[in-house]
C-alpha positions as CSV (number, residue, x, y, z in Angstrom):
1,X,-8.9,-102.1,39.3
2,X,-6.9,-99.2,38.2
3,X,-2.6,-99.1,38.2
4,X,-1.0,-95.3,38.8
5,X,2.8,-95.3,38.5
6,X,4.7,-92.2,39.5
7,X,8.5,-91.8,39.2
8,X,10.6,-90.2,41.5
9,X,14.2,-88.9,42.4
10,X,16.3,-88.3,45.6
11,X,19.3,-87.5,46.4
12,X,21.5,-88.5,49.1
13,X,25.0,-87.3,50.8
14,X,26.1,-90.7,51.3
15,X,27.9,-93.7,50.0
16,X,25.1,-95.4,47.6
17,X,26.1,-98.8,48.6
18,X,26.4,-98.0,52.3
19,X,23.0,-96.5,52.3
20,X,21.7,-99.7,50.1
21,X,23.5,-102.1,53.1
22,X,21.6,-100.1,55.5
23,X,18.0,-99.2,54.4
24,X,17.9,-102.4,52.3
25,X,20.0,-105.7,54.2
26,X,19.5,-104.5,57.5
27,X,16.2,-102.6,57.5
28,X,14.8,-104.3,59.8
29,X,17.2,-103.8,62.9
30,X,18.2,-100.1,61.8
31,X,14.8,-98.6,60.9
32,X,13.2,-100.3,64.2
33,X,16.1,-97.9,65.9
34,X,15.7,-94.9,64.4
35,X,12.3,-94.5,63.6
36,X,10.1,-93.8,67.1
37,X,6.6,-94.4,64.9
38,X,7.9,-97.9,64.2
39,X,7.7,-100.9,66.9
40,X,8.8,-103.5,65.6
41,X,10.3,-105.1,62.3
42,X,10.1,-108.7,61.7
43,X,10.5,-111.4,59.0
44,X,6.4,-113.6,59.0
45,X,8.0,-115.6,56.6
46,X,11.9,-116.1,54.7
47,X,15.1,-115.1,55.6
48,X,15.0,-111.5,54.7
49,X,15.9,-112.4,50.6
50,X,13.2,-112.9,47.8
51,X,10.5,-113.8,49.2
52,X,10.4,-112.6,52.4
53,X,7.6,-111.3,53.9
54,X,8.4,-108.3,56.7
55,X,5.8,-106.9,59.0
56,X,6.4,-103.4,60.5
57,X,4.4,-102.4,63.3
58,X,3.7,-99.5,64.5
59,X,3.1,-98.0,68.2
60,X,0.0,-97.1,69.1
61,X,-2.4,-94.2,68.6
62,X,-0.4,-93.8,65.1
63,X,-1.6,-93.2,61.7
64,X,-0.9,-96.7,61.0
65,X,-1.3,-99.9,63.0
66,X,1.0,-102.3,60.7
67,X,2.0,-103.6,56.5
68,X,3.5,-106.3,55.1
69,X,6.0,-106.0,52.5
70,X,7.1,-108.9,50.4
71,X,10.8,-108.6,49.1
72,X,10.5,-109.5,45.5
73,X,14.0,-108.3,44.4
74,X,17.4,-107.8,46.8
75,X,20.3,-106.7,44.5
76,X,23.0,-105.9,46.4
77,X,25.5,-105.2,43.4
78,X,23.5,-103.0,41.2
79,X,21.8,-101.3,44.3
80,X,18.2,-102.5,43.4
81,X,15.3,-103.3,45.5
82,X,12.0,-104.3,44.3
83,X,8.9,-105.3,47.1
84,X,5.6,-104.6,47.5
85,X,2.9,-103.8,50.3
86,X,0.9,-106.4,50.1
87,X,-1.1,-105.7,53.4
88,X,-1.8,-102.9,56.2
89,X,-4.2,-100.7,57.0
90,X,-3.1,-98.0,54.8
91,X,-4.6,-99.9,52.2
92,X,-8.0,-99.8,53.3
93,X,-10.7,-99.8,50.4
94,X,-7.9,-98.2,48.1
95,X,-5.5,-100.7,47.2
96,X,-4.9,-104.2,46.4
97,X,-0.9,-103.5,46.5
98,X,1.5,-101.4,46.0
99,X,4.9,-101.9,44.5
100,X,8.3,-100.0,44.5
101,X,11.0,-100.3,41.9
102,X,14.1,-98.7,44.0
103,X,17.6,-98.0,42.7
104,X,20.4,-96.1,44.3
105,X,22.9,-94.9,41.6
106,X,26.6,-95.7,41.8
107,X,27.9,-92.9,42.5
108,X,29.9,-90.7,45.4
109,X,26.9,-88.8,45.9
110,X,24.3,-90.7,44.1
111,X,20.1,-90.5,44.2
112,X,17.8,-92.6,44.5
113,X,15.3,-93.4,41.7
114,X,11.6,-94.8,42.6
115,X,9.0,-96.3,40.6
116,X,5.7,-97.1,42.7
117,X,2.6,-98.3,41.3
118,X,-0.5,-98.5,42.8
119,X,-3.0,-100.9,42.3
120,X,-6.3,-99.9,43.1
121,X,-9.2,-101.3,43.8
122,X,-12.6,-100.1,42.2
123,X,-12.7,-97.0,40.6
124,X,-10.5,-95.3,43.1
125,X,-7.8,-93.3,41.5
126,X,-4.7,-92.1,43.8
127,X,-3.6,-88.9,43.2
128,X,-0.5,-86.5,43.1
129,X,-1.1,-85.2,46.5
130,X,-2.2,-88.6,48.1
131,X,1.1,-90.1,46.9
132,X,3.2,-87.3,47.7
133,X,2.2,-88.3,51.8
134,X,3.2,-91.7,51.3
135,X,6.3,-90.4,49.4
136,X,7.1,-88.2,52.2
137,X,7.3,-91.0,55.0
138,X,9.3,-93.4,52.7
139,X,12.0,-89.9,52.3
140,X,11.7,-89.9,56.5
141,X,13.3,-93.3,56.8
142,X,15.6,-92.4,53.9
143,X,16.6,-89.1,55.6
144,X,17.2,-90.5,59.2
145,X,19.3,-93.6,57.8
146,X,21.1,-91.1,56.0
147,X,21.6,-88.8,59.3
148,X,23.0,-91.5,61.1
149,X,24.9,-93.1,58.4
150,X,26.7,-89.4,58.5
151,X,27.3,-89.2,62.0
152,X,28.7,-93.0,61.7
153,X,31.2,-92.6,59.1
154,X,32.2,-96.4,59.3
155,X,28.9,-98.1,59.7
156,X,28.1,-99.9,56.5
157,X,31.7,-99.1,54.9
């Protein structure tokens, strides 16, 4: 079993916090709304806090048929969130898990900085490219909360 760890930064036109309140504490009923890949959102297990276990499903004849992320760390006042994907099909043979370090920095127009780490199975080793995919769907949510968090000014104030 192998561990990869890649860093990455974002930015975002929005509020920090407001984009925390909506792609973190409600996740679940926003993402489920905006993203048309994505069928349903729902807590297996917790109240949405540490903890929790979520599973996302997605609609059929996608790349993906569902994962389950466990919430390991929901910190609303120093914009951090820490889970992992602890199942799904994305996995496969790869992965044990995968875990994301997220924080949004406090500013007006603040980024985003992500740590993920992959935890591999075997002797498989993930590369730049391979991660860049998965780094490119998480930026998809991102982008379309931030979309309508702009064309909502007072959602999430």
């Amino acid at each position: 079993m192998g561990a990869y760890t890649f860093t990455d930064e974002s930015t975002v036109s929005v509020a920090p916090s407001r984009l925390f309140k909506a792609l973190v504490i409600d996740f679940n009923n926003l993402v489920s709304k905006l993203i048309p890949d994505v069928e349903s959102i729902e807590n297996v297990e917790g109240d949405g806090g540490p903890g929790t276990i979520k599973k996302i499903t997605f609609v059929e004849g996608g790349p993906m048929k569902y994962l389950r992320h466990k919430i390991d760390v929901i910190d609303e006042q120093n914009l951090v969130t820490k889970y992992s994907l602890i199942e799904g099909d994305v996995l496969a043979d790869k992965a044990e898990s995968v875990d994301y370090d997220a924080k949004l920095e406090g500013s007006a127009n603040g980024g985003c900085t992500t740590v993920t780490v992959y935890h591999t199975k075997g002797d498989y080793v993930v590369t730049e490219e391979e991660h860049n995919v998965h780094k490119g769907r998480a930026n998809d949510i991102v982008k379309a909360i931030e979309a309508y968090l702009l064309a909502n000014p007072s959602a999430y104030a």
